[in-house]
ZADREN-93444 format. One line per field, with one value per residue (C-alpha): residue number from 1; x, y, z. Coordinates in Angstrom, 1 decimal. Layout:
<tizas>
num: c(NUM ...)
px: c(X ...)
py: c(Y ...)
pz: c(Z ...)
</tizas>
This chain:
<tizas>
num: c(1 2 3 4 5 6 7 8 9 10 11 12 13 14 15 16 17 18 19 20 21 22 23 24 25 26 27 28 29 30 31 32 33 34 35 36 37 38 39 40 41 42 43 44 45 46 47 48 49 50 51 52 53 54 55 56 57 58 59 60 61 62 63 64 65 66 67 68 69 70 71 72 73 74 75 76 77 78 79 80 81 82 83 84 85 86 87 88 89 90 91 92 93 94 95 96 97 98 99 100 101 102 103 104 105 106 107 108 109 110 111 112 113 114 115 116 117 118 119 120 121 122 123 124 125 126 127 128 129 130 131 132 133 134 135 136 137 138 139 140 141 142 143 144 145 146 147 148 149 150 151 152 153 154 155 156 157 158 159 160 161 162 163 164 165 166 167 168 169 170 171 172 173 174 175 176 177 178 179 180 181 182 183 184 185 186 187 188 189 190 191 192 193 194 195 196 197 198 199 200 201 202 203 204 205 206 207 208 209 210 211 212 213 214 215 216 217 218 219 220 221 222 223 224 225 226 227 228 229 230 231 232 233 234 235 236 237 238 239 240 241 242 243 244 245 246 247 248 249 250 251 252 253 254 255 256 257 258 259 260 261 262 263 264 265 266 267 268 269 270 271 272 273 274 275 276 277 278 279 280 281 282 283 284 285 286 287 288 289 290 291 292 293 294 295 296 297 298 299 300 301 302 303 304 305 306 307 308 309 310 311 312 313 314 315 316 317 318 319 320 321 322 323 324 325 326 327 328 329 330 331 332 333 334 335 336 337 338 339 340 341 342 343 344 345 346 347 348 349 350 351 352 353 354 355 356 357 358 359 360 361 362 363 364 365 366 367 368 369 370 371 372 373 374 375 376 377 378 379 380 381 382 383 384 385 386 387 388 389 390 391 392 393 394 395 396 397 398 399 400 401 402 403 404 405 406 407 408 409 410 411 412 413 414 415 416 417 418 419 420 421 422 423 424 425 426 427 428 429 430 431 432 433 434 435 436 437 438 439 440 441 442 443 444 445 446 447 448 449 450 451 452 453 454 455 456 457 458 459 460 461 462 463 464 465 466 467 468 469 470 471 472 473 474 475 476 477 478 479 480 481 482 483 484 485 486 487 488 489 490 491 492 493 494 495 496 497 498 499 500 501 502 503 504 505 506 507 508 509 510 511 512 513 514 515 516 517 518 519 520 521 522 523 524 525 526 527 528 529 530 531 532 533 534 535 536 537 538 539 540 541 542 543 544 545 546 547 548 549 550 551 552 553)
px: c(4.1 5.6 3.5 0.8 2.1 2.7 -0.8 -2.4 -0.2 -0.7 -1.9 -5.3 -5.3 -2.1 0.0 3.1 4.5 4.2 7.4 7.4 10.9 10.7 7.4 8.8 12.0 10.2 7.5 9.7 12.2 9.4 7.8 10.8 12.1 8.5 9.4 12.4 11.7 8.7 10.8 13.2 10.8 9.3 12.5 13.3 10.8 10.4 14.0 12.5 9.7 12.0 14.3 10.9 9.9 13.8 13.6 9.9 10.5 13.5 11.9 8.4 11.4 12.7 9.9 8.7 12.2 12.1 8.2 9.4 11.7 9.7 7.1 9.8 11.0 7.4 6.9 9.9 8.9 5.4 6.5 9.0 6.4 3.6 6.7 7.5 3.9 3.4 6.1 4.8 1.5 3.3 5.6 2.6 1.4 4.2 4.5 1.0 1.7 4.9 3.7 0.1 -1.8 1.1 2.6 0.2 -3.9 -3.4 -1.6 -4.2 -6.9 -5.3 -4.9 -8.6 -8.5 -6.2 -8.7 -7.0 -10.3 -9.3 -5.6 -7.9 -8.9 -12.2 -10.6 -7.3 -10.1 -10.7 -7.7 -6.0 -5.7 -2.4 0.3 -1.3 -0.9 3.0 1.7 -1.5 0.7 3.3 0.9 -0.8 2.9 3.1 0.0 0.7 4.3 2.8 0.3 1.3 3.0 4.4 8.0 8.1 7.0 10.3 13.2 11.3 10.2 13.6 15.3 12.3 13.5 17.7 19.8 16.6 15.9 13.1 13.9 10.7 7.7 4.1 1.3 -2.2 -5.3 -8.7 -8.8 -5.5 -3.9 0.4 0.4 3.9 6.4 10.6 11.1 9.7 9.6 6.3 4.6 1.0 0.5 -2.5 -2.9 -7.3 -6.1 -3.9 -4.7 -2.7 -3.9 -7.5 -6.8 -5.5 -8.6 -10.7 -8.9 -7.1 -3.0 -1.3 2.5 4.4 7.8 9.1 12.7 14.5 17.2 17.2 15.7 15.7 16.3 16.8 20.5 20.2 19.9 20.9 20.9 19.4 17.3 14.6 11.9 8.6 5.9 3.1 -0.2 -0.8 -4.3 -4.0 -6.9 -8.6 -9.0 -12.6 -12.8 -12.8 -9.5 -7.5 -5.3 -2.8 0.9 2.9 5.8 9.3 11.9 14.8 15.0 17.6 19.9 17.2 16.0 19.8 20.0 16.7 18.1 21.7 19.5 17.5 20.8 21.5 18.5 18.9 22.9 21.7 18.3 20.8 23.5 20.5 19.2 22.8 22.4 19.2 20.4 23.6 21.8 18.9 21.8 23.5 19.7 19.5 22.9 21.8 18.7 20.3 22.9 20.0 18.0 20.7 21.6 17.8 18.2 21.1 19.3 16.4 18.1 20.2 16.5 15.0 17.8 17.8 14.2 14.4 17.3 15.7 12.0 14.1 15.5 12.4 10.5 13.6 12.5 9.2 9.8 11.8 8.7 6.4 9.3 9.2 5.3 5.0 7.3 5.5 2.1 2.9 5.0 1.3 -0.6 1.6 1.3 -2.4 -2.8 -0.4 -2.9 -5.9 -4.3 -3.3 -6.7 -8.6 -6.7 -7.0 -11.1 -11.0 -9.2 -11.3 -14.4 -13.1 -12.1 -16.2 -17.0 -15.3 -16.1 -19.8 -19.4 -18.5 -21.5 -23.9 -22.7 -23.4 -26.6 -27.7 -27.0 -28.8 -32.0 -31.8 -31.3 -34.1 -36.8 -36.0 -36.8 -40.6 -41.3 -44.3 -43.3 -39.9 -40.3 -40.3 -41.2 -40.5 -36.2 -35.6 -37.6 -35.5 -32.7 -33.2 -33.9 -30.8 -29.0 -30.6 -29.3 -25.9 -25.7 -27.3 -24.5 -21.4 -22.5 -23.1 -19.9 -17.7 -19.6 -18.6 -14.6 -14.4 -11.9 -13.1 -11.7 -9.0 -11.3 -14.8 -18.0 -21.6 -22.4 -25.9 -25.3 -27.8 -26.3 -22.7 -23.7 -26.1 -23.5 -20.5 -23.6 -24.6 -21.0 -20.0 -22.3 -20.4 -17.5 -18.3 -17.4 -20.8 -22.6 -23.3 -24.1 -26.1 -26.0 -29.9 -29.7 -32.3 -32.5 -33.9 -36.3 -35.4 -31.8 -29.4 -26.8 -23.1 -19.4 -17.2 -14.5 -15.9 -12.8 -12.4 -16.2 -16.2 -13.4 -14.4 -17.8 -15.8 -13.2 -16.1 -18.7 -15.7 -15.3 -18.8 -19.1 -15.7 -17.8 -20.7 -18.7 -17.5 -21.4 -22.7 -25.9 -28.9 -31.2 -28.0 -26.7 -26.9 -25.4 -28.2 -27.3 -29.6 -29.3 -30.8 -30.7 -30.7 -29.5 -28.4 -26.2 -26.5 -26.1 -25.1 -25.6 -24.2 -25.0 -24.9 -27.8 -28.3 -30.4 -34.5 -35.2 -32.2 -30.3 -28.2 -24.6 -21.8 -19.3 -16.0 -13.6 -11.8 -8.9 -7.2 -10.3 -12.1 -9.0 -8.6 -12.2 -11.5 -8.6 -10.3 -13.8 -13.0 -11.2 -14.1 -15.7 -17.5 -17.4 -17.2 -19.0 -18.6 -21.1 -22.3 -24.3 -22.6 -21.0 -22.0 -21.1 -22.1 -21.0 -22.4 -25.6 -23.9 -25.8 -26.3 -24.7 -26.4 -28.5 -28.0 -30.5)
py: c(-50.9 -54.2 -56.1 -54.6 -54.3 -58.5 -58.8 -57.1 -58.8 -62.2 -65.2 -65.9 -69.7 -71.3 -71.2 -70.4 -66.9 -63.9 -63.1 -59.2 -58.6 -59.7 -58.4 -55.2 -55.2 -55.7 -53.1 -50.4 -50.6 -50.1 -47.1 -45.5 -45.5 -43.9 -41.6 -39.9 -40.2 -38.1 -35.7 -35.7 -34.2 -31.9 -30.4 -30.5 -28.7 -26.4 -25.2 -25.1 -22.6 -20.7 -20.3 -19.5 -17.0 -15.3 -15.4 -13.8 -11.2 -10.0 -10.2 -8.0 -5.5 -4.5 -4.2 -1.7 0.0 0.3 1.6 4.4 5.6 5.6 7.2 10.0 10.2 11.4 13.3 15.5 15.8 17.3 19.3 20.8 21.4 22.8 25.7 26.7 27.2 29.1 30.9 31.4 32.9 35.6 36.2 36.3 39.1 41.1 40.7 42.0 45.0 45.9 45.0 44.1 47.1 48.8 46.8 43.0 44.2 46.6 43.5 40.9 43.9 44.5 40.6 40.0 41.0 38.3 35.6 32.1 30.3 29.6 28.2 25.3 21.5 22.7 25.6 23.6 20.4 23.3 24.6 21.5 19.7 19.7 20.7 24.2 24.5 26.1 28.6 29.6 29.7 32.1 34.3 34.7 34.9 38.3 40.0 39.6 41.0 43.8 45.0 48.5 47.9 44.9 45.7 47.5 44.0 42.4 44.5 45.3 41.8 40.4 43.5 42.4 38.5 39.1 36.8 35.1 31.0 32.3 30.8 31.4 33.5 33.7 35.5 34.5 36.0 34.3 32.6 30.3 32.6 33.3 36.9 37.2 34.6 35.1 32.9 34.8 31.6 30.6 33.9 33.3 29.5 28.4 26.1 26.1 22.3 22.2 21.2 23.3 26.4 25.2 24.9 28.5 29.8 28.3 30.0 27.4 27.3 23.7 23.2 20.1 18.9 18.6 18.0 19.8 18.7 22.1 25.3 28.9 30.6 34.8 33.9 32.1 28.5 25.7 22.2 19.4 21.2 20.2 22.5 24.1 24.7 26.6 28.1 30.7 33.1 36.5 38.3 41.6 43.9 44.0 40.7 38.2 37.1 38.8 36.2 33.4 33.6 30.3 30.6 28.0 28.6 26.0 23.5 21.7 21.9 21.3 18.5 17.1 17.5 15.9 12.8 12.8 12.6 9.4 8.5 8.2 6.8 4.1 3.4 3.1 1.0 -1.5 -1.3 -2.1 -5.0 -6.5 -6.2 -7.7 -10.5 -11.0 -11.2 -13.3 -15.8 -15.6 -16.4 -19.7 -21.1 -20.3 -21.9 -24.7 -25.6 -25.3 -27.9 -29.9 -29.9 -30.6 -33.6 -34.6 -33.9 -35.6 -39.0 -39.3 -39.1 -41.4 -43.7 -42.9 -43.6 -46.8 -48.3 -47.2 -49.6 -52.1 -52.4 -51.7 -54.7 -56.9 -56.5 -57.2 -60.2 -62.0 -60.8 -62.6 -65.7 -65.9 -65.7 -68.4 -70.2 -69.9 -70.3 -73.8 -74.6 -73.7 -75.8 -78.9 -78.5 -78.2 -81.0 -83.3 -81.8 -82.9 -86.0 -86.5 -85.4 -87.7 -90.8 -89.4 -89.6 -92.4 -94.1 -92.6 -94.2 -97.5 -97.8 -96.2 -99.0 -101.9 -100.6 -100.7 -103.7 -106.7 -105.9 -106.1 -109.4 -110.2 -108.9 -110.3 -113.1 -113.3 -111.9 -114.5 -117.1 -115.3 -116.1 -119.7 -120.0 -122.1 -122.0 -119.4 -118.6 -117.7 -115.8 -111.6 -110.6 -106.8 -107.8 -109.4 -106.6 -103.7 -105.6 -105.7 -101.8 -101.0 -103.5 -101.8 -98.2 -98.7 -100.1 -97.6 -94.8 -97.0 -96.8 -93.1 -92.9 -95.4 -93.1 -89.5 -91.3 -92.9 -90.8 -89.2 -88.4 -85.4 -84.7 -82.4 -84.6 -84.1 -84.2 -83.9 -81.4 -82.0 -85.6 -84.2 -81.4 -83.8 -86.0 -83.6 -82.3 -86.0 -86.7 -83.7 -84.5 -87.6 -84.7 -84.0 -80.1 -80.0 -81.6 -77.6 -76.1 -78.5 -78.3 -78.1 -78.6 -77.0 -78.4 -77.4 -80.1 -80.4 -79.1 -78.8 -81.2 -79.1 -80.0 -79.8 -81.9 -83.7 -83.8 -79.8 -79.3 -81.7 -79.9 -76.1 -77.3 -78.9 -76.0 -73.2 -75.0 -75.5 -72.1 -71.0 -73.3 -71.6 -68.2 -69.5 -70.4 -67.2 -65.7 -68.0 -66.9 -68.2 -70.9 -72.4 -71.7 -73.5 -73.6 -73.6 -74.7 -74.1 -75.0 -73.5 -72.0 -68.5 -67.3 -70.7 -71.2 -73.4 -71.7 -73.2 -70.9 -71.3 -68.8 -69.0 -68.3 -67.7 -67.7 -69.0 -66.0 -67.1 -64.1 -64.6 -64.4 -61.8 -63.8 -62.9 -61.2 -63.5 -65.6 -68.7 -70.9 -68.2 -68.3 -72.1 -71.7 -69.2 -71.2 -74.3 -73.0 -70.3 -72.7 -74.3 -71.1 -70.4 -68.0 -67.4 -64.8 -63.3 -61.3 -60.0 -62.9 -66.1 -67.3 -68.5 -70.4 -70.0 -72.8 -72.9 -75.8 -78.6 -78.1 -81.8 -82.0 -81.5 -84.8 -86.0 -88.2)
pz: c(249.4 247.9 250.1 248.4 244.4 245.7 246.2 243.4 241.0 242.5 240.2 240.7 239.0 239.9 243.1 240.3 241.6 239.2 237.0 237.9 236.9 233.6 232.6 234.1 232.4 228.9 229.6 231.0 228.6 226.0 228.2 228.9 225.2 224.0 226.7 225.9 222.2 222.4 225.1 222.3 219.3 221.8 222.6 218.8 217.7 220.8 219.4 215.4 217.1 219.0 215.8 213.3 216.1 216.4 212.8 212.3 215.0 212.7 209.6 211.6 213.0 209.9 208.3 211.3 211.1 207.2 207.3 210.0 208.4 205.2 207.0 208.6 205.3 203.5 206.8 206.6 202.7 203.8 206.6 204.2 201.9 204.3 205.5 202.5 201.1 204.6 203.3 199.9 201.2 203.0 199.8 197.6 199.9 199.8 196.1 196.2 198.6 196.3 192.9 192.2 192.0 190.1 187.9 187.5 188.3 185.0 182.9 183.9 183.1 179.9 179.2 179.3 175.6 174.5 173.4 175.5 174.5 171.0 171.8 174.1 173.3 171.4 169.0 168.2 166.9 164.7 163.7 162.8 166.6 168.8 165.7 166.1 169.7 169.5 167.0 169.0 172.6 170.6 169.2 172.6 174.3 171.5 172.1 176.3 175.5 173.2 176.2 177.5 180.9 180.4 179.7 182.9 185.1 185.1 186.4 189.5 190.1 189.8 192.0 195.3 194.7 194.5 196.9 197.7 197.2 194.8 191.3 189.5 189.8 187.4 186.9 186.3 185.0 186.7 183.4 183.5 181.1 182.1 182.0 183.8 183.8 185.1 182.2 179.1 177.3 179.2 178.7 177.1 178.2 179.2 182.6 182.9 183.4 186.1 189.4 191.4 189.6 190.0 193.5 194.4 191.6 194.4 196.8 198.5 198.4 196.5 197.0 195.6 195.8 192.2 190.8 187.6 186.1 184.0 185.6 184.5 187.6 188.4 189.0 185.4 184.3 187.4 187.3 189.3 191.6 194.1 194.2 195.8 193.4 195.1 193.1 195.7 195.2 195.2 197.4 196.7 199.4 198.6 198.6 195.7 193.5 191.7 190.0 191.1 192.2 191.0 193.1 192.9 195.6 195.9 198.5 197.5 200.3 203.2 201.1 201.0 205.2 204.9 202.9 204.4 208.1 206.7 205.4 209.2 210.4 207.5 208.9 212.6 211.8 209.7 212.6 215.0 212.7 212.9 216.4 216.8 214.3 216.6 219.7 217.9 216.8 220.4 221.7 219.4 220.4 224.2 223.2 221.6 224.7 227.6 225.0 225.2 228.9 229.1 227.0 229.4 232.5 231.1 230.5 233.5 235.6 233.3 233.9 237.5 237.4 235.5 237.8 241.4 239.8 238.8 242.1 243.7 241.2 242.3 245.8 245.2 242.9 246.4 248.6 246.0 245.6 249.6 250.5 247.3 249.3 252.3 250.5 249.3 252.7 254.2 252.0 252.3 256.1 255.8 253.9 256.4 259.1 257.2 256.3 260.3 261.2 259.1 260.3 263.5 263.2 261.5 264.1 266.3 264.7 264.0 268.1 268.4 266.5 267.9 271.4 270.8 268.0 270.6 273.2 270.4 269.2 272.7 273.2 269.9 270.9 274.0 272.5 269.7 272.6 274.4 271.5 271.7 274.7 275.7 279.0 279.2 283.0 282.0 279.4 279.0 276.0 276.2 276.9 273.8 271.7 274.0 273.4 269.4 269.6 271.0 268.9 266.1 267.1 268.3 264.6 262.7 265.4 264.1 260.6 260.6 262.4 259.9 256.8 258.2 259.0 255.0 253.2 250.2 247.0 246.1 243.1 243.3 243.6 243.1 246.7 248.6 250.7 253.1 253.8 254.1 256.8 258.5 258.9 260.3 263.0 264.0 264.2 266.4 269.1 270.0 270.7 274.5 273.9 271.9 275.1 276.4 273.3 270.8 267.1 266.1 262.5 259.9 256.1 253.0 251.3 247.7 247.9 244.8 244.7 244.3 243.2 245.9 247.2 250.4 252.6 252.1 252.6 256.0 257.2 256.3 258.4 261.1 261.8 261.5 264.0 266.7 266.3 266.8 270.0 271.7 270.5 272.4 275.5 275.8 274.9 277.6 279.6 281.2 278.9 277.5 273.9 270.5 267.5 264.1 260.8 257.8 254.2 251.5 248.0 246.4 243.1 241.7 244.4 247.8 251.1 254.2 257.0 261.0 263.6 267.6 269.6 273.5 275.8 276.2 273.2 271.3 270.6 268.2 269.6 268.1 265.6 266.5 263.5 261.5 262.4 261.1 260.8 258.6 256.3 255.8 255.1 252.3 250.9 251.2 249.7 247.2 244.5 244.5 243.2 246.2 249.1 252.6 254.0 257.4 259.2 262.8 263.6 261.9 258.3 255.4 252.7 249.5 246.9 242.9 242.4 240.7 237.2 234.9 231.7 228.4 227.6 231.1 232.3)
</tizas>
């Protein structure tokens, strides 16, 4: 894994080996820091949430606990309510059964006489407005009181409701008129306009829960009292209404269980709320401490983390140190081989040269003391001319040979590319390995010049050919093998392209994977900004055309 975080992090420019520990160092340090800072305000304000939530979830459960027991506490109002006007229905019907058609049908019979219109809203505008109303309700309270029967209502009424929770009982005529009241006091009023006697005129029961702090009872007058008020109808046995039944009957003490059980229920929802607020408190510090640990835990890994890549970048900072090393130790060993190989050809040209050099001096000489000579009988004229043509091309072999050995410069050239490659091929067949496999070379007219440096060009050709001709040993076959080099140019760039062939159809031979020639090739070619390409049937190289300046001529 080192090798490979080595590679992809290798310089492309420069041989200089890549500073991975300290761009490491800076940019983890940096990374790391973000890190636990922003694992820092998430576990802050995870803990701010948790404590809004706590705090909400109190808040929402005593505001459940306080509307239940609201909602108990109207419930047990209204169920108290709804009894005791069930009660005061069957009351009213015994009242009925004892009293009604003895003692109150022939008083609210009698009563229809007593004219209640004219103590209401439109006859008071008349007489004068509301500071008449007393006067009208006590001159109606007299002519009830002077009805015959009437004096004879109240001892039996108040003998049926002794030792009873029955405070107060009335007596309505069908017109709203009081025609029997416990309390005399109310005798004659006139209630057409309340609700609850409207009700029961319709037939239907209405019971409230009202409070006095004076009350004229049976028993006499009592003091803060919680009542039921029902307006209970009174029905005829041949159907119809007779009249109403306003009933009070004390409920103090039920209502005081009533309030001393919500009392409770008010004692054990606050004890529960201290609870919940406890535990919710107990839940935040729990909260709090595993946030913390986290934090803890957190760092240490980070830490951990950030130590076990550091030592891990250290590593890979001495692989990189060490294959620099041995990068450089290559190129400075290539570069005494092409140094020793270049003498070496060079010596091996300039011994060429002076091998074939002194017999042409010689056989120039004799063909240039050949012409002179006169005597027609002696004379051959085709041995001087063969001896001038062979002059002529052992001269034009030692000059290719002396231009192919020259040493060129370290720096890119424009080169003709054409000349270089013809010049490697002519020179190779002098090599006595290429005697079985000739070099048949194919150029393109008109090809672009290119920058390259010659030396690394000559010696990319050199080490690639010898490789295709121990390929084509091992290829062999009948019809003899051959090795074809063509030039060309595609896409702005010049191609040079060697391939092996066999036999008399010239298949083209397999090229064997790549080994060390391929990359000296690379290292030699790519700088240049070119490439070598590898395929089934031969290489390639691809280099950019050499393009003229600007204003060039």
């Amino acid at each position: 894994m080192l090798r490979s975080l080595m590679r992809a992090l290798r310089p492309a420019g420069d041989g200089r080996p890549f500073q991975l520990t300290h761009y490491f160092t800076a940019t983890s340090l940096v990374a790391f820091a973000v890190l636990a800072i922003a694992l820092f305000l998430l576990e802050r304000s995870e803990q701010r949430f948790f404590a809004t939530a706590q705090r909400e979830h109190g808040a929402f459960l005593a505001t459940v606990q306080a509307q239940l027991l609201q909602e108990q506490k109207e419930a047990g109002r209204a169920n108290l309510v709804s009894v005791h006007e069930a009660g005061h229905v069957t009351l009213a019907h015994v009242f009925a059964n004892a009293l009604w058609d003895s003692h109150f049908a022939p008083i609210v019979a009698r009563a229809q006489v007593v004219p209640v219109e004219r103590c209401r809203a439109p006859a008071l505008e008349a007489q004068g407005g509301a500071p008449a109303l007393p006067g009208c309700v006590a001159e109606l309270r007299r002519q009830v009181a002077a009805l015959p029967g009437f004096s004879d209502i109240d001892a039996p009424v108040r003998s049926l409701m002794r030792r009873t929770s029955v405070f107060k009982i009335k007596v309505y005529d069908l017109r709203g008129l009081t025609v029997y009241s416990s309390e005399p006091a109310q005798v004659g009023e006139d209630k057409s306009d309340n609700r609850g006697w409207r009700s029961a005129a319709a037939g239907r029961p209405a019971s409230e829960l009202v409070h006095r702090n004076r009350f004229s009872a049976f028993e006499g007058e009592v003091e803060d009292r919680d009542l039921i008020q029902s307006y209970i109808p009174v029905e005829m046995p041949g159907g119809g209404l007779g009249g109403v039944f306003e009933i009070y009957s004390d409920v103090t003490p039920l209502l005081q269980q009533l309030e001393s059980g919500t009392a409770r229920l008010v004692e054990v929802t606050a004890r529960n709320q201290e609870r919940v607020q406890l535990s919710a408190e107990r839940n935040q510090a729990t909260m709090a401490q595993a946030s913390t640990r986290l934090l803890m835990v957190s760092a240490l890994v980070l830490v951990a983390v950030y130590l076990a890549l550091l030592y891990l970048m250290r590593n890979a900072q001495r692989i990189i140190d060490t294959e620099a090393r041995s990068r450089e130790d290559l190129a400075q060993r290539e570069q005494e081989w092409h140094r020793d190989k270049m003498a070496t050809m060079a010596t091996m040209a300039a011994n060429i040269s002076h091998e074939v050099g002194n017999p042409l001096a010689i056989i120039s000489g004799l063909a240039q003391e050949i012409e002179q000579w006169h005597a027609p009988a002696d004379v051959q004229p085709a041995v001087p001319k063969m001896i001038v043509e062979q002059t002529a091309r052992i001269s034009a072999m030692t000059r290719r040979i002396s231009d192919f050995a020259t040493a060129g410069s370290g720096t890119p050239e424009v080169l003709d590319i054409n000349q270089l490659v013809r010049s490697v091929c002519e020179f190779l067949r002098f090599d006595r390995r290429f005697r079985g496999t000739p070099i048949e070379l194919r150029p393109s007219e008109g090809l672009l010049a290119c920058e390259a440096i010659p030396d690394h060009l000559t010696e990319t050709l050199m080490g690639l050919l010898h490789a295709l001709e121990e390929n084509c040993e091992r290829c062999g076959g009948a019809g003899g093998t051959r090795i074809l080099v063509t030039t060309g140019a595609e896409d702005g760039q010049v191609r040079i392209h060697l391939s092996c062939e066999c036999g008399p159809e010239h298949v083209a031979c397999r090229v064997p994977p790549e080994g060390p020639r391929m990359a000296s090739a690379r290292r030699r070619i790519e700088p240049l900004g070119g490439k070598v390409e590898l395929s089934l049937t031969g290489v390639e190289i691809r280099l950019p055309a050499w393009v003229p300046p600007a204003g060039a001529a």
